[in-house]
Structure formats: C-alpha cells, structure tokens
VMD Tcl script that draws the C-alpha trace (Angstrom):
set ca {
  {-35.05 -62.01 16.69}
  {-37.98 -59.92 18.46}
  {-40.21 -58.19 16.99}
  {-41.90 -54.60 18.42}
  {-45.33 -53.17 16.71}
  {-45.72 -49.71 16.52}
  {-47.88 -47.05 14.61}
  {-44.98 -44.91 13.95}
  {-41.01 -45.72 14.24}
  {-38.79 -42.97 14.01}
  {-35.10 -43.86 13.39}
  {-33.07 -40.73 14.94}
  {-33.55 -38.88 18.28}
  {-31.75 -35.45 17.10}
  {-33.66 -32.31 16.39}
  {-35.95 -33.52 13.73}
  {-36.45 -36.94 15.02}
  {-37.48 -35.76 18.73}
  {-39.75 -32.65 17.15}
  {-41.49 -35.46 15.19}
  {-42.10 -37.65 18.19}
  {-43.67 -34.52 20.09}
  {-46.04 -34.27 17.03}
  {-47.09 -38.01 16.53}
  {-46.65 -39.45 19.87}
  {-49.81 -37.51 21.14}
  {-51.84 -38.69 17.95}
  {-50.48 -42.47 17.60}
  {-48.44 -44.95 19.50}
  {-44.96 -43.91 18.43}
  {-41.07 -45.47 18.96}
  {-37.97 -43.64 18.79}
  {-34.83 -45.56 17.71}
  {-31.56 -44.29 18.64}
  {-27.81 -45.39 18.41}
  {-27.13 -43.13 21.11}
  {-28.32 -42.05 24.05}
  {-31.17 -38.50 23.13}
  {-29.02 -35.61 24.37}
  {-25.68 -36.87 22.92}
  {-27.04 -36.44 19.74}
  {-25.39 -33.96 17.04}
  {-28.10 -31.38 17.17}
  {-26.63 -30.13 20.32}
  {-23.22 -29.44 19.37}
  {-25.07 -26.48 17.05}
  {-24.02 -23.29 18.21}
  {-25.18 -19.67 16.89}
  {-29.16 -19.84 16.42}
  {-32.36 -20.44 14.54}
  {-33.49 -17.95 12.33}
  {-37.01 -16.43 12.26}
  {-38.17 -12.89 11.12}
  {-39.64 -12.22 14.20}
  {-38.28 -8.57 14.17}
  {-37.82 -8.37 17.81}
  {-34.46 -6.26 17.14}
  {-34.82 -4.38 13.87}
  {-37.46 -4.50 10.98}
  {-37.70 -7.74 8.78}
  {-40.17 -10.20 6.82}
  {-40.68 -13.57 6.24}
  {-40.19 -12.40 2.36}
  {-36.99 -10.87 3.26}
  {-36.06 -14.40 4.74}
  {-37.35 -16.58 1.62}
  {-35.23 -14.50 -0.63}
  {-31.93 -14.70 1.14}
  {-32.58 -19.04 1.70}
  {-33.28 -18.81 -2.22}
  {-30.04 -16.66 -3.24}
  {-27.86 -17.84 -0.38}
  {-28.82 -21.46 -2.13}
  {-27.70 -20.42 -5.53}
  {-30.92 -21.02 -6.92}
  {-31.06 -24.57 -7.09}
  {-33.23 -24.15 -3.89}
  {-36.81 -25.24 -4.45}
  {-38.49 -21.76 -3.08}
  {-42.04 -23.67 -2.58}
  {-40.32 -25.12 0.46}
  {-38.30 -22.22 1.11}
  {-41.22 -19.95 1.43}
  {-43.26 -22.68 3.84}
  {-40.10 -23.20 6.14}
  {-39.40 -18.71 5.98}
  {-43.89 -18.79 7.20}
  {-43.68 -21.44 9.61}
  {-39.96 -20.44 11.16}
  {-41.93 -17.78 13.45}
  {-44.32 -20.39 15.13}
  {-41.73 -22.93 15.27}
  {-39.30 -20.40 17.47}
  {-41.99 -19.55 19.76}
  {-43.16 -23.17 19.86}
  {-39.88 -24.16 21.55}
  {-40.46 -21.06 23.86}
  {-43.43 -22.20 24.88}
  {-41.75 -25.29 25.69}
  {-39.33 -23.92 27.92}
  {-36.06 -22.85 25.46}
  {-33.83 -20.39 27.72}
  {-33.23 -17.90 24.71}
  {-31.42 -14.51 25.22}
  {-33.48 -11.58 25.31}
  {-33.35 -8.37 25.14}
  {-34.16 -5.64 27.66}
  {-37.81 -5.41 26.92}
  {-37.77 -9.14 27.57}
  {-38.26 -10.25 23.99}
  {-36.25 -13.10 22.24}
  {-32.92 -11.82 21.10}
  {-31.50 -11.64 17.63}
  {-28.17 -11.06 15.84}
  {-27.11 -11.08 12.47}
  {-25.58 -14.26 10.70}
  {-24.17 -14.57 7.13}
  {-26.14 -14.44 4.38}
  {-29.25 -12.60 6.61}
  {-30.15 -8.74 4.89}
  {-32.66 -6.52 5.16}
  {-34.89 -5.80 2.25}
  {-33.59 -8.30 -0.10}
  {-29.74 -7.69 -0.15}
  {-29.08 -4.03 1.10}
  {-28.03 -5.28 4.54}
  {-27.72 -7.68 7.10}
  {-30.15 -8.14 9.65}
  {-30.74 -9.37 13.03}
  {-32.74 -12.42 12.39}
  {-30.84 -15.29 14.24}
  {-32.27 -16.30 17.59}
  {-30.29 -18.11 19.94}
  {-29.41 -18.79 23.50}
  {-25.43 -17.88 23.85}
  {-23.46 -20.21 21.88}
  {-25.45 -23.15 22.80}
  {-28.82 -23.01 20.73}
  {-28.35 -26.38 19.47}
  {-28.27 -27.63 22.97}
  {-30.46 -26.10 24.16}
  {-32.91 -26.95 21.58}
  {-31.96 -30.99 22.25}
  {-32.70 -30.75 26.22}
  {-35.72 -28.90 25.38}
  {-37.30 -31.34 23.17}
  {-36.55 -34.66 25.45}
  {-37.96 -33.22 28.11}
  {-41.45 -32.29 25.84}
  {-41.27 -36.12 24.81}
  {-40.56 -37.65 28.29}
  {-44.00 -35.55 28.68}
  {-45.40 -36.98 26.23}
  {-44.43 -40.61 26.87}
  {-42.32 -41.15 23.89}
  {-40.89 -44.35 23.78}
  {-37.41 -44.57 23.34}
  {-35.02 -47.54 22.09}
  {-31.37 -46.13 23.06}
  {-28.38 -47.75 21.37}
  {-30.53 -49.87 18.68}
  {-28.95 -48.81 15.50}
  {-30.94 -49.75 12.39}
  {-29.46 -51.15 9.95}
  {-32.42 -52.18 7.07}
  {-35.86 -50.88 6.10}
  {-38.64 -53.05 5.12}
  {-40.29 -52.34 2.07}
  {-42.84 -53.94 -0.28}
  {-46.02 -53.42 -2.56}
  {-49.14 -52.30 -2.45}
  {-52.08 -53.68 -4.76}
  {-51.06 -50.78 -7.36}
  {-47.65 -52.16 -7.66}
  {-46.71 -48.76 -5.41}
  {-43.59 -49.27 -2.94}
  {-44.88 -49.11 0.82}
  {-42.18 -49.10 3.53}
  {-43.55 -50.95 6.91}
  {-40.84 -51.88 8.93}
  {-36.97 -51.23 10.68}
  {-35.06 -53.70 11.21}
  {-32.24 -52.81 14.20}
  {-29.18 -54.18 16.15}
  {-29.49 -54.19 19.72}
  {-26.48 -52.86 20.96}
  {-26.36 -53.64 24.80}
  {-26.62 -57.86 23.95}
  {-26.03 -58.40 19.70}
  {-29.94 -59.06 19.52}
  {-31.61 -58.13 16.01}
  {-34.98 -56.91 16.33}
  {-37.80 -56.11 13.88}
  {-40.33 -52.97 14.23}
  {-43.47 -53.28 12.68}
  {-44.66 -50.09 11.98}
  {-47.72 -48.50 9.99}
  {-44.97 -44.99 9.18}
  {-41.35 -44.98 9.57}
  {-39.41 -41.81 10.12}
  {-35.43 -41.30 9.23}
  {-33.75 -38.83 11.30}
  {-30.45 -40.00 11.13}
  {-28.33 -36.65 10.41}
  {-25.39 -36.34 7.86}
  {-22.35 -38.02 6.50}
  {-19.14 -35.09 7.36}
  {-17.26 -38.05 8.73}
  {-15.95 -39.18 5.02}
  {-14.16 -36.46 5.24}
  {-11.31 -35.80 7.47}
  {-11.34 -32.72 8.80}
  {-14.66 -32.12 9.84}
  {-16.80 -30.50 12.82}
  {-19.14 -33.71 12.83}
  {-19.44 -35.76 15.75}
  {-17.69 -39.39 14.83}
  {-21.38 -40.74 14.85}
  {-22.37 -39.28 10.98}
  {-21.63 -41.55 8.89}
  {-24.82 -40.96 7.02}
  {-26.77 -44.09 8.45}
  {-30.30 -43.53 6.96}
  {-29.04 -41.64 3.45}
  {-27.08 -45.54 2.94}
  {-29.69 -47.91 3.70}
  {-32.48 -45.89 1.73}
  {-29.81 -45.89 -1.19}
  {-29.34 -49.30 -0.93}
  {-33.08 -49.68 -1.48}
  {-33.01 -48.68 -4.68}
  {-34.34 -45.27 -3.92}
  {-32.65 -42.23 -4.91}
  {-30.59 -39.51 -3.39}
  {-30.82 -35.92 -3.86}
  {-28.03 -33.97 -4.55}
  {-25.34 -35.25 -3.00}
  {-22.17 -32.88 -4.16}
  {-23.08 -30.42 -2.17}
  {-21.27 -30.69 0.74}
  {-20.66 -27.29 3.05}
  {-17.35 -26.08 4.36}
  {-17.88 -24.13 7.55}
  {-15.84 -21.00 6.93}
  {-14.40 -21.04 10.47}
  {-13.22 -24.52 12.08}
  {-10.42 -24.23 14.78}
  {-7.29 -24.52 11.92}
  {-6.05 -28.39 11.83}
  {-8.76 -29.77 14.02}
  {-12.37 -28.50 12.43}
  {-13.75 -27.79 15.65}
  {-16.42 -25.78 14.72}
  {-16.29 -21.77 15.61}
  {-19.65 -20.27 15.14}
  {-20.49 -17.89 12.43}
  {-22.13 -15.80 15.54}
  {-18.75 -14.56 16.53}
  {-18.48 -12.48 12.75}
  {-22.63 -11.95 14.13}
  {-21.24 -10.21 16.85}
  {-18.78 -9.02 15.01}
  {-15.79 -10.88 14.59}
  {-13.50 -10.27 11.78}
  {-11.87 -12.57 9.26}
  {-8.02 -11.35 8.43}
  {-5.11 -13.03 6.41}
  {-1.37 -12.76 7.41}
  {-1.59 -9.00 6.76}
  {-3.93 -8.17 8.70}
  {-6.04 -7.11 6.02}
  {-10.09 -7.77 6.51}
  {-9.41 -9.49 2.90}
  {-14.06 -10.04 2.62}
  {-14.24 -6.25 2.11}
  {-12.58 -7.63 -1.36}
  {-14.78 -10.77 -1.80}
  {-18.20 -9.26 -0.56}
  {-18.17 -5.32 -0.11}
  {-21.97 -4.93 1.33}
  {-21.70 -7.08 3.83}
  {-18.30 -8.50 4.15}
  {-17.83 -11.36 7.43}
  {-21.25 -12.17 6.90}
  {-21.38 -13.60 3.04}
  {-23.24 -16.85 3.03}
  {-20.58 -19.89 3.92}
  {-19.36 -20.75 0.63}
  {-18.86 -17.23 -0.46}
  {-16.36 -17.23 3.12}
  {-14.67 -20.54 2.73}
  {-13.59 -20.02 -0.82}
  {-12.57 -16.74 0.23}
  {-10.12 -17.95 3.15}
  {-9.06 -20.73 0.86}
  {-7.94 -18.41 -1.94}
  {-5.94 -16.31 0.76}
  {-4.26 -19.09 1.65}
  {-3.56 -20.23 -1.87}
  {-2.17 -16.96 -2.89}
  {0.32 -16.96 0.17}
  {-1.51 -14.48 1.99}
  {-2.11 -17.41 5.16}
  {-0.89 -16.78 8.46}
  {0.89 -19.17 10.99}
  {4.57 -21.13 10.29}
  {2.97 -22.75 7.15}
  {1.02 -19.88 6.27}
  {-2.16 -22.38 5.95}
  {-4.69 -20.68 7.79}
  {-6.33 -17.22 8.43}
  {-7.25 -15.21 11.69}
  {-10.43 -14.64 13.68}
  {-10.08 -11.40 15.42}
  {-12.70 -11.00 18.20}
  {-10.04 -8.56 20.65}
  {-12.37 -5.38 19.73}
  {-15.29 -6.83 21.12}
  {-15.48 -6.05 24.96}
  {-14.60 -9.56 27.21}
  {-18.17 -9.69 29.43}
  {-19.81 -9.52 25.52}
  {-17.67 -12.51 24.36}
  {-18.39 -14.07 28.24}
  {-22.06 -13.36 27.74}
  {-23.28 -14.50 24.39}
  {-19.96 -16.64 23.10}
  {-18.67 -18.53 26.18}
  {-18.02 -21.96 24.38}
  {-15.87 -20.22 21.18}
  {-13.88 -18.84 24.70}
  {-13.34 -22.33 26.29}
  {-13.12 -24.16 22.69}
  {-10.11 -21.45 21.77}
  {-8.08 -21.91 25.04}
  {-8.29 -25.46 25.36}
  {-7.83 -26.72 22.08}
  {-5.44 -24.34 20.68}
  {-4.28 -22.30 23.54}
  {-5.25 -19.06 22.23}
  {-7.34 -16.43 24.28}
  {-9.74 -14.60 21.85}
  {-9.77 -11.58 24.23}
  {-6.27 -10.72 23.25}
  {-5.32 -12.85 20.77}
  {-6.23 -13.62 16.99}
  {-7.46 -17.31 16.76}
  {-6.46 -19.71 13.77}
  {-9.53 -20.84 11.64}
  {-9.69 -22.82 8.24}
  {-12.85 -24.33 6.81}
  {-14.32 -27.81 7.89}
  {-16.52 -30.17 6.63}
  {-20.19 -29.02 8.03}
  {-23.09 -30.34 6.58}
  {-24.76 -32.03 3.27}
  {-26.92 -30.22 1.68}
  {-28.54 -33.38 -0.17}
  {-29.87 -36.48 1.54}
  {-33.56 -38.33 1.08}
  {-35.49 -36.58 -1.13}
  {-39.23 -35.70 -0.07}
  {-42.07 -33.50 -0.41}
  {-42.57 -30.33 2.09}
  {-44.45 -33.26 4.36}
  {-41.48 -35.20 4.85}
  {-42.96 -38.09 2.42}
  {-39.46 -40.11 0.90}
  {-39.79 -39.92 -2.97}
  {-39.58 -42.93 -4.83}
  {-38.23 -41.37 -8.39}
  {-39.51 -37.44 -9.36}
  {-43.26 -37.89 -8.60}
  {-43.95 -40.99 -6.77}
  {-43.48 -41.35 -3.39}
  {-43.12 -44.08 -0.93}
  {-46.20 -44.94 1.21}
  {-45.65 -44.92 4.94}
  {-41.74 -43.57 4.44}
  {-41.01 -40.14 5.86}
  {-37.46 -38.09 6.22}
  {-36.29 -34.75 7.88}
  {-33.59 -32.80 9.15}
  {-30.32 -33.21 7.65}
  {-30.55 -36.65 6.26}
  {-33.86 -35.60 4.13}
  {-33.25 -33.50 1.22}
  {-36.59 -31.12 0.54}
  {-34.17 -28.61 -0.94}
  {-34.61 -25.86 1.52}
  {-30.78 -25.44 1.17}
  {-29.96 -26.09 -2.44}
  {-26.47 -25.86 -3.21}
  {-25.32 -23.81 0.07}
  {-27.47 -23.54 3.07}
  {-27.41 -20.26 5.38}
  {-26.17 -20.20 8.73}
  {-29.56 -20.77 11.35}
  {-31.18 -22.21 8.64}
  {-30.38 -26.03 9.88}
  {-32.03 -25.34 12.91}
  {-35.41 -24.18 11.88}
  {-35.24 -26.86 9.31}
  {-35.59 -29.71 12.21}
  {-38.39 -28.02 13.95}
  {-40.51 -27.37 10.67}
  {-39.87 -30.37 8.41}
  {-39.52 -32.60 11.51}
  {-42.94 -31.45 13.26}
  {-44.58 -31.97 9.58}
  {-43.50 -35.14 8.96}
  {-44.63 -35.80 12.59}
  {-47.71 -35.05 11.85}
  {-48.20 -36.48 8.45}
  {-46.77 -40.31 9.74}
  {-49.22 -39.61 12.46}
  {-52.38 -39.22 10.80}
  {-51.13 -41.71 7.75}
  {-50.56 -44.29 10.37}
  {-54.16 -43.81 11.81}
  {-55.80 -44.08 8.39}
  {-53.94 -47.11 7.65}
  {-53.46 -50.77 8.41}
  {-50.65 -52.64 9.41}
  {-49.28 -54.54 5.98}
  {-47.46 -57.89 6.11}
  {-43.85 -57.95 6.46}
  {-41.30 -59.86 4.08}
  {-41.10 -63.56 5.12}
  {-38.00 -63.19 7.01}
  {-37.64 -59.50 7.68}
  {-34.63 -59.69 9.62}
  {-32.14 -61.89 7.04}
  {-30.16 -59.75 5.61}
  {-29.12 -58.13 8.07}
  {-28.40 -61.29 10.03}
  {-26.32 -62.64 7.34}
  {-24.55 -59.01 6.90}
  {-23.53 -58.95 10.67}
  {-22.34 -62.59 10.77}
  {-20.48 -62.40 7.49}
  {-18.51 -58.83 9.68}
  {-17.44 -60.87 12.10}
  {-16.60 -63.96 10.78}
  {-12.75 -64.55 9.79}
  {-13.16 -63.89 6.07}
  {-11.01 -60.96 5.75}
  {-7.50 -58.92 6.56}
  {-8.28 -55.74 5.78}
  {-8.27 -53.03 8.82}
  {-11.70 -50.81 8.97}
  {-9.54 -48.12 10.84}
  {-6.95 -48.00 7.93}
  {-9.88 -47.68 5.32}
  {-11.42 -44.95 6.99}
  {-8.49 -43.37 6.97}
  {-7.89 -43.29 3.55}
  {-10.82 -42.25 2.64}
  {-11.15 -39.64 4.76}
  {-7.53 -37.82 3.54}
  {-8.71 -38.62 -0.44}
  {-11.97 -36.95 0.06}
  {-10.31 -34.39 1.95}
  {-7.91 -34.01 -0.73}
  {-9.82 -34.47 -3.53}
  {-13.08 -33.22 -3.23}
  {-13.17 -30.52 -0.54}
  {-13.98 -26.71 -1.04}
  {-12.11 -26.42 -4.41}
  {-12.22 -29.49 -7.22}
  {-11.46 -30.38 -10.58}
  {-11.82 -33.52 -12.58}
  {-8.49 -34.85 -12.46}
  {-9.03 -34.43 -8.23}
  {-12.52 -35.67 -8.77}
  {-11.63 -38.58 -10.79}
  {-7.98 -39.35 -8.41}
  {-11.02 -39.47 -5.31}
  {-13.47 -41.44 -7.36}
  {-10.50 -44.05 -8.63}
  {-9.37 -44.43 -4.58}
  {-13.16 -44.71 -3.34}
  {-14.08 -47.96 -5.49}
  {-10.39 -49.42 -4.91}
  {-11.45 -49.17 -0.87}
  {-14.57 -50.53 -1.50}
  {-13.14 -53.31 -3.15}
  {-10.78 -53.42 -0.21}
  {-13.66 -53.15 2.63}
  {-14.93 -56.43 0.91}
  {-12.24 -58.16 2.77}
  {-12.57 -56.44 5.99}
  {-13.47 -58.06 9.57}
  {-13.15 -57.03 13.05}
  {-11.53 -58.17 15.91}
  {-14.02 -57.74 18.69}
  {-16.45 -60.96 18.20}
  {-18.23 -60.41 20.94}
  {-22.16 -59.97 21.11}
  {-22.42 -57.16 24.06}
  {-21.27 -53.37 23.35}
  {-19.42 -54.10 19.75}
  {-18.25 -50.82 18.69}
  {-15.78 -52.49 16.39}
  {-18.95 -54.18 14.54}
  {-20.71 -51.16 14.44}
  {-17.47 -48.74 12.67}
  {-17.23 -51.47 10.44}
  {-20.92 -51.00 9.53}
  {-20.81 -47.20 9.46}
  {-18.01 -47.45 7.00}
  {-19.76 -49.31 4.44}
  {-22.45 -46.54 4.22}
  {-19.81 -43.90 4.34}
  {-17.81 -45.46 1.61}
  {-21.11 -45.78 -0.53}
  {-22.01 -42.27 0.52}
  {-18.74 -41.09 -1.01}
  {-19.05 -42.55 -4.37}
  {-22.33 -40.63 -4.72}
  {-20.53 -37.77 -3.96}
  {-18.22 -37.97 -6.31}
  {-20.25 -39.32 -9.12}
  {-22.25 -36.31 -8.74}
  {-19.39 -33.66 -8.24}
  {-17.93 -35.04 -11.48}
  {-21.09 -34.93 -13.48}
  {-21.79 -31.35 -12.57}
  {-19.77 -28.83 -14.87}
  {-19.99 -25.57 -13.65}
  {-19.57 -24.05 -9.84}
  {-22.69 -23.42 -7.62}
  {-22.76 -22.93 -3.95}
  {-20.88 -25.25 -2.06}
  {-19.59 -27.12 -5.11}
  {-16.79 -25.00 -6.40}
  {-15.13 -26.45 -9.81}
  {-11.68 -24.33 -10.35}
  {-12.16 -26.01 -14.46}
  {-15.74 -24.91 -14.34}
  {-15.95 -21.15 -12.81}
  {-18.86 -19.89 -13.83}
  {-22.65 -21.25 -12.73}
  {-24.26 -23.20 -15.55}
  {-28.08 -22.53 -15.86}
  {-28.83 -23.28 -18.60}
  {-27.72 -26.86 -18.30}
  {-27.76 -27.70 -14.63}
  {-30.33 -25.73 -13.11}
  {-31.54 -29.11 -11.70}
  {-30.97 -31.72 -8.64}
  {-28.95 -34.60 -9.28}
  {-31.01 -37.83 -8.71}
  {-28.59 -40.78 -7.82}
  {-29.63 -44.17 -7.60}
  {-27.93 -47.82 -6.56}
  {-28.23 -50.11 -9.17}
  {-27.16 -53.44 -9.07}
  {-26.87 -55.79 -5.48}
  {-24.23 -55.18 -3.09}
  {-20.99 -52.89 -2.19}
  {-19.91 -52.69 -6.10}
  {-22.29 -51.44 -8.35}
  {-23.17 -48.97 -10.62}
  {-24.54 -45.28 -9.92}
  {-27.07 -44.17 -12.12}
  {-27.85 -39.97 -12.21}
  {-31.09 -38.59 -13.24}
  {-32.27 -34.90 -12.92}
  {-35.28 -33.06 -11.05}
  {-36.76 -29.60 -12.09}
  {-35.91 -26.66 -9.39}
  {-39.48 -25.27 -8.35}
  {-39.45 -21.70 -9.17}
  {-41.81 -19.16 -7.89}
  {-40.88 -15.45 -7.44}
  {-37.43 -15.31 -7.58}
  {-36.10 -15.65 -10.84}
  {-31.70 -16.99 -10.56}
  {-29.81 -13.61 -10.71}
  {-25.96 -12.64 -10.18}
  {-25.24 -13.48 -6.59}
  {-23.15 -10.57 -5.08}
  {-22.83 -9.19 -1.62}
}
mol new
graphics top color blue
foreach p $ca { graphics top sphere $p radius 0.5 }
foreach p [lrange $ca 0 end-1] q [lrange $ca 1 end] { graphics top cylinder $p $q radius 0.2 }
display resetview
C-alpha cells in the first residue's frame, strides 16, 4: 500500500472535476484521480451547448432562464439552486472564454446562440436563443479547455487510479468527517491511500445499467455506489432521462441542436406529430415531453422503418454548408453508423438512456449531505454524480453543461478554503482493508458466474422494465431480476488474474455498483405513484403534488451486496414559482 497526502483529492477529471481543480489547485495543494486518461472523459462526448442568458442573439434574462430549469424540472427542482446556477451561468460562459473556448460567434464577433428544448422567451411564449456552443462539439471543447487551464495551474493528476472506498470517521461532536480515498492503481494492481483534508467526487452517471444508452461504457456510477455504500443517502434516483433522439438501435446520441437549428421530428406519415404533443413550441419541448412523444408514436403504429419502431429526423430543409458548419459530427455520426446522409435523407432516431437526474445529494457548495440537514465535513460532490436538484425530475438540454462549471468551480472553492482552515484528521487503522480483501476475494476462484452475462441481463431488464414508460408489474418484474443478479454476482470471478492493466477486475467492480445503483432505481420508481418528468408511470398518469412533491432519500442499510433500501423524503425549496400545469 502507499499512501499520498494532499489538501484536496478530487475523484473525477470530467467537467466538474477539472473546473474544481482550476479553483482549488491555486488556493491548496490539490490531486486529481482519474480512471482514465483527462480528455477521454464523458464530458466531451457532449454535443449542442451551455446555456447562459447572455442575449447576444435575441432578448432574454437570467429570470427567464430560472423559470424554464424550474418548469422544465416539473417542479421538484429546488429553485434556490436553480436561480444561483441561471446568475452565475453568464460568468461561468465567459470564464471558459477567457480561457480560450473556440465558441461560434456571430458576425459582430459575439458568442453565438441557438435555441434548445425547453428554452422560451418571457416565461413560456417562445423559445429562445440561449444555448452557446462551439458546432457540435461544446462538450469537447469544454474538456480540452479545462486541462490545459490545469496543466497551467500544476494540477496533479493520478491517471488510471480508480477509487474504489472513501474514508470516513468522527469528529468530537459525533459529526461524520470524510478524510481519505482509497484507489487501485491500474498500470501495476497497487492499492494506494490519499490522505486528504477535502475530497471531491466527480465521477459522472450510471446510463450503462441500461442497455441502450449514449453513455460511454465507463458510467457505471462509481462515486454514487461507494458513497451509498457508506451509509449515506442518494437523492432521487428514478429519474433517469431518455434523450429524445439516439441513432435508432444503437443510442448514439443526436443532439437536440439539430431540432435548435431546426430539425424536425416525423412518424411514418410524415406528419410533424409535436405540433400535437406541444403546439407553442413543438421540436423543442423539454426531453421527456419528446421521448414520450416518439414512444407513443411508435406504440400506436405510427413508427417508421421494417418494424415500424422508430421515428424520423428530417434535417434535408436545412441548407448542407449550415449542417457542415454548426452540426458536422450528427453528419459523420449519421453516415457511418447508419448509412444515412441527413442532407437528403430522413435519419432513424429513438430515445436513449442520457443522464440521472439524482446522484449525491449536497448543498449549492457542493458539501455531500449526511441525512436532510447535516452534512459531511470535508466531503464535496458535483456534476452529474452530485444531486443539488438543479434538474429535478427532467433536466433541460445545456443545462448539464453549465452545471459542471458552476457547482464544480463552487465546490472548488469551498474544499479549498475548508482544507486551509482545517487539519489533517487520523485515518482508520487500516484504511486500505476492505478494499484489499474486496479485490482479492474478485479474483480468487470462488465463483462461476460470468460478469459479461450479468451485465447483460441487467442491462435488457432495465431496459425493458424501467425505461421511458413503467408500471408496477414492469417495475416489480425489474426489481425481482435485479436482486436475483445480485445474488448471482455473489458468485462471480474473473479470468484475468493478473496484477498489470486488469480490465476484467475492474468490469467486475463497476458491475457491483451498477447492480446496486439499479435497485435504487427501482425501489424508488416503484415507491413513486404518479408521473413527473422523466419518470413516466402509464398506472399513475397524472403528477401527484400533493403527496410527492418531495425527493426520494435512499439509503443502504445493512453490510454488503444484499441488503435492504430504506426511502425517506426531502422538502422541494420553493421560492417564486409556485408548480403549475406544464404545457408547451
């Protein structure tokens, strides 16, 4: 075992974990740990912008922007947060201008803007430009952007250590203080411990439990499943999004800036079937609004294609140099992956898994909450693992962007100057244990069970089960198949007993936490009894306020793969907006 001591440790070098570095490497000697290498990470497969009312293009508000994060949400969307991230999206675009981001822009020079779903004008009347970007490559461009600000700033980075545990213990009040990371080396099978006075979890989301999905293979929701299996809670995990438009039968993710630009949705008819579902503003209805809509076509034979199970992107209005200009990945993702040219031809698109709206839960500082109220000293989470309900029960397109860059700079900051008022606290006696027994106990010869075979399995239940529509007989047939493959995964070893460059090791890891991940999904799908955002019940239609106007707290209790999941509820904060009918 070695053993590294750092003022700050942040686990995750995507979006949020490398705009947290830039904020505390400059204020305390800070550590990035990363399973893969920076720039491979899944912020740069984003594609259509970040959102800001900077009203380079056309008139617009930060107000404007609160209101549609709030209703685009479904209300469950705690608007303290939402109005802080709608204030602080303006700086935190020009901040990554200042550090170089290549954004479009307009003939007068300014940053460039086009409309995205769920974006109006003057609360609801009308979409608006409000999406920055830089072609169809924001998230990359974002990525390359902020490693080169923290090779500037000397960040030091630990590629390929993938942490597996969190060290936590007490303070005098009896008040949980987390102080260390505990991570597998993956170059030479080495376990080694980071001391640290803050720790912050980047670690993205958990699409991969499902199995068609536009997440990279590397979410498996790494950070979400070892702060569970602390005993701390998760936030509202149901809510999982369905990007309206993934290539059909392969997910591969089609930006909603092709409706931007506009791009129109039709089924088998031809028919622009969202001038039914959302007359105002039609293409661009917030994501769930979409999927559901495309699923329901499909469902009431109205699909296209031999099996008449997916509906068509039609882009052949919208001159060629435009599409070359602003969309040249959807161009090259179309022809090589389904042989379609979008200049003349209609391209086949069905939703896929996107992102979780739930994760860690903290305060607008990135702190990790303990239970409602308390939080956990020296813990800190952002981006899409961290829940601070800026997204509620549906987030809007751009929004996942901005929400790195603010949440991850403030919980840069805050680890920062905790860190420097604080002092390093003793670790457990043998920090590094568990997880040494855990890895040793993978690849012994214990088992028979296949971790390719399990993943599988899950992956088609959830799919089946607990996608865009559910019910509680699907919800229940998921929940039943999820705990018989954990029970299974029990017995499950890998072939590869090697120490240097394990891969098998590590999917065998990553499917314990997506397994776990999936319960909590479930658990909470099944306990929530009406339809809001994301989480569409076909036995529940309606959205319940009255009796679930409230996040769903989940916590582990009990040792080890099988135990029980306990759910407990949070108050939405609610300033201005009061919940209202959501139509478009």
């Amino acid at each position: 075992m070695q053993e590294h001591r750092y003022d700050v440790v942040i686990v995750g070098a995507g979006g949020a974990g490398m705009r947290a570095a830039i904020e505390a490497a400059p204020r305390a000697r800070t550590a990035v740990l990363t399973k893969l290498y920076p720039t491979r990470s899944h912020t740069g497969a984003a594609q259509g912008g970040m959102c800001a009312a900077l009203a380079n293009v056309e008139e617009d508000n930060w107000e404007w922007h609160t209101f549609d994060t709030v209703k685009g949400g479904d209300y469950i969307v705690d608007q303290d947060a939402a109005e802080l991230m709608a204030k602080e999206a303006i700086d935190a675009v020009l901040d990554l201008e200042k550090m170089g981001l290549p954004f479009n822009r307009t003939p007068e020079g300014r940053i460039d803007q086009r409309r995205f779903g769920g974006h109006t004008r003057d609360h609801g009347k009308a979409p608006v430009r409000r999406a920055c970007y830089a072609a169809d490559r924001t998230g990359h461009m974002i990525l390359q952007t902020l490693y080169q600000n923290c090779v500037k700033h000397d960040v030091e980075f630990y590629n390929e250590f993938y942490a597996l545990d969190v060290n936590m213990t007490t303070d005098e009040n009896g008040e949980p203080v987390a102080n260390g990371v505990v991570a597998y080396e993956l170059a030479t099978g080495e376990i080694h411990v980071f001391h640290a006075k803050s720790i912050i979890f980047a670690t993205g989301g958990s699409g991969r439990m499902y199995k068609v999905t536009s997440n990279a293979h590397t979410l498996t929701g790494d950070g979400m499943g070892i702060i569970f299996r602390k005993g701390l809670p998760l936030e509202d995990m149901e809510f999982h999004q369905f990007h309206p438009t993934g290539l059909a039968g392969l997910g591969i993710l089609i930006t909603e800036g092709v409706r931007g630009e506009g791009g129109i949705l039709r089924n088998a008819d031809g028919e622009r079937f969202m001038e039914r579902y959302a007359p105002t503003i039609k293409d661009l209805a917030p994501r769930d609004i979409v999927a559901r809509s495309m699923v329901l076509e499909v469902l009431e034979g109205r699909g296209a294609g031999p099996n008449k199970d997916y509906v068509l992107l039609d882009v052949t209005h919208i001159p060629e140099e435009t599409l070359m200009a602003k969309l040249p990945d959807i161009m090259e993702f179309s022809r090589t992956y389904l042989g379609v040219d979008p200049v003349t031809e209609l391209v086949p698109v069905y939703p896929t898994c996107h992102y979780v709206m739930g994760g860690i839960p903290t305060n607008i500082n990135g702190q990790v909450l303990a239970n409602n109220t308390q939080v956990v000293h020296g813990l800190y989470a952002a981006g899409e693992c961290a829940c601070v309900s800026v997204h509620g029960a549906n987030r809007l397109g751009t929004n996942s962007l901005l929400d790195i860059n603010v949440f991850g700079r403030r919980a840069g900051i805050a680890a920062a100057e905790y860190a420097n008022a604080a002092e390093f606290t003793e670790l457990e006696e043998n920090p590094s244990a568990r997880v040494e027994e855990w890895v040793a106990q993978m690849l012994s010869d214990h088992g028979h069970e296949n971790v390719m075979t399990i993943r599988t399995e899950l992956q088609q239940t959830m799919n089946d089960n607990a996608a865009v529509f559910r019910t509680e007989e699907t919800l229940n047939r998921a929940l039943t198949d999820v705990r018989a493959l954990k029970e299974r995964y029990a017995h499950v070893s890998v072939s590869d007993k090697g120490k240097r460059f394990n891969s098998d090791l590590l999917e065998a890891i990553e499917l314990g936490f997506l397994l776990e991940l999936a319960e909590v999904t479930v658990v909470g799908a099944i306990n929530r009894k009406e339809t809001r955002g994301g989480h569409a019940r076909e036995d529940y239609p309606n959205r319940d306020d009255e009796n679930f106007m409230v996040h769903t707290m989940a916590y582990k209790k009990g040792d080890g793969l099988i135990s029980d999941i306990e759910l407990d509820y949070k108050p939405v904060v609610q300033t201005r907006y009061k919940p209202m009918e959501r139509k478009y």
